[in-house]
C-alpha positions, -999 to 999 in steps of 0.1 A, spaced: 149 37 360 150 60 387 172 91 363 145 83 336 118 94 365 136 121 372 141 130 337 107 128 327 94 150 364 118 177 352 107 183 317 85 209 311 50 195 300 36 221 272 -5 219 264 -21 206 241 -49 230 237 -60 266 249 -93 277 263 -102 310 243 -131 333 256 -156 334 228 -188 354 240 -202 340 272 -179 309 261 -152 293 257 -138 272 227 -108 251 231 -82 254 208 -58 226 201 -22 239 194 -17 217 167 -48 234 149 -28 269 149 -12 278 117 2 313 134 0 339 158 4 375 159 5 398 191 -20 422 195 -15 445 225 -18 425 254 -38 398 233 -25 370 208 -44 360 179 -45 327 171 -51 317 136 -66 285 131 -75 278 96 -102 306 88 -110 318 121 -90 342 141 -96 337 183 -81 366 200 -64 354 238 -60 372 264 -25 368 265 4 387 256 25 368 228 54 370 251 31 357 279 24 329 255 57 323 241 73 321 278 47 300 297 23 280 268 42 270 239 64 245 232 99 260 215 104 227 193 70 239 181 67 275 180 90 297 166 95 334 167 99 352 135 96 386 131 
């Protein structure tokens, strides 16, 4: 029980959603909504269905940090 615990502390937890700046606002953007994503500069845009929310994030930020690799995969 105690390596399970252990286990489970050291795995990385990805999210399940993104807060994207939207205006004044922000929309939350679940993960599993996202179709793809394309880099932009220093922004990501996410495409989600038929709406496009740019991030402020950099894809590589986003790759590294946000998404999880079983998930997301690079393809160029």
């Amino acid at each position: 029980a105690l390596l399970g615990d252990l286990q489970r502390a050291a795995a990385p937890r990805w999210p399940e959603s993104l807060a994207v700046r939207v205006g004044a606002q922000f929309v939350v953007v679940r993960l599993a909504d996202v179709d793809w994503i394309e880099a932009d500069g220093n922004h990501a845009r996410l495409h989600v269905g038929p709406r496009v929310r740019v991030l402020a994030k950099s894809l590589a930020t986003l790759e590294r940090d946000l998404l999880d690799p079983p998930r997301f995969v690079r393809v160029h």
